[in-house]
N, C-alpha and C positions, 0 to 999 in steps of 0.2 A: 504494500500500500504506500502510496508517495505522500510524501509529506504535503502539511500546507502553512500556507503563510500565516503571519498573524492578523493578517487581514481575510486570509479566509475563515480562519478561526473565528473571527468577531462578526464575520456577515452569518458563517452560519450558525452562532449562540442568539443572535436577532433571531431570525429566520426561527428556530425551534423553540424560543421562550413564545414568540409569537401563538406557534402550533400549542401549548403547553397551558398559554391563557386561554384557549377555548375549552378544556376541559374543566377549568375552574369552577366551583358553584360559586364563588362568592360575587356579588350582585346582581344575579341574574335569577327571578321569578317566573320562568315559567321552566318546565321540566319537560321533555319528550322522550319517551321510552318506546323502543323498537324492540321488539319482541325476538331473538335470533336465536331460537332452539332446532335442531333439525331441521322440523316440518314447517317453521317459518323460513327459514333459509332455502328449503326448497320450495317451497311457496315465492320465493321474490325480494325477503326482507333485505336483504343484499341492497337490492336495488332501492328499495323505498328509504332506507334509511342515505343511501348517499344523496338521491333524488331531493328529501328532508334536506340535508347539509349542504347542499350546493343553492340552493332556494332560500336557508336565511340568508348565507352570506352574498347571495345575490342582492336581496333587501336590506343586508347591513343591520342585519340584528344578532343584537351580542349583548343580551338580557336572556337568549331561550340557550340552556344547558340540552346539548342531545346523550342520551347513552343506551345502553344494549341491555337486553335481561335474557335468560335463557326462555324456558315455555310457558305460556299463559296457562295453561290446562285446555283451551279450545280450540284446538286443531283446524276445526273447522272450518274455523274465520282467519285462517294466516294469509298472509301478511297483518299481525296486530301490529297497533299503536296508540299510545295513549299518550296525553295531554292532561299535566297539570299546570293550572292557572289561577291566580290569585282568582279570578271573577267567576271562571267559570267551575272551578274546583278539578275534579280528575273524569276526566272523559275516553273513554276506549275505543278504536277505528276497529273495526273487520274487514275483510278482502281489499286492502289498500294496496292500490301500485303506484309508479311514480306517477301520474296523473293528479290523483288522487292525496297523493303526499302534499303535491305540491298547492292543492286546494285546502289543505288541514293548513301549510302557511298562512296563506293569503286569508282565508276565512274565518278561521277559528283564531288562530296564534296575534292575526292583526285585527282583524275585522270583528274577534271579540262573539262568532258566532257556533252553534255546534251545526258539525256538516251529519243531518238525522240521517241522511240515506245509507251514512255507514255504522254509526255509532252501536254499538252492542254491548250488552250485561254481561260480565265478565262471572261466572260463578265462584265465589272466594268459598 
């Protein structure tokens, strides 16, 4: 491996603290949970979740924390996703794809509204 200068050094500790502060919780109120067990992952989650991430930071929002859980217990309905918000509380998506991710953005995440045609009862 070649070495690097200490100017590469310094572009890329930017570069990965940058990476590093998106994982933070600290000021950010709303929470989105991607569901990646198996039968989500081959369901799509894959895709829905980066679809998610490339969608806030398109709209420049850096207040919503994204992360990953393993299996919801409902198979059924994979690709899950759920949304916690201060207003609207914890809301769960079923059969979302990136389409559909990208409308739980826009609608719900900004727009402050739940998308019904997917939302579903998670059995606890």
């Amino acid at each position: 491996m070649a070495k690097l200068s200490l100017e590469e050094l310094r572009s890329l500790r930017g570069s990965e603290s940058e990476r590093l502060k998106k994982r933070s919780i600290h000021g950010r109120d709303t929470h989105v949970v991607v569901c990646m067990g198996t039968c989500g992952i081959q369901a799509g989650a894959k895709i829905v979740l980066n679809a998610i991430v490339d969608e806030l930071e398109a709209k420049g929002l850096d207040n919503v924390i994204v992360t990953q859980t393993g299996c919801a217990g409902s198979c059924k309905d994979e690709p899950i996703v759920a949304v916690h918000t201060p207003t609207l509380g914890s809301v769960a998506y079923g059969h979302v794809d990136a389409k559909v991710a990208k409308s739980i953005v826009d609608e719900h995440i900004i727009g402050g509204k739940i998308l019904e045609s997917h939302k579903i009862d998670l059995e606890v």
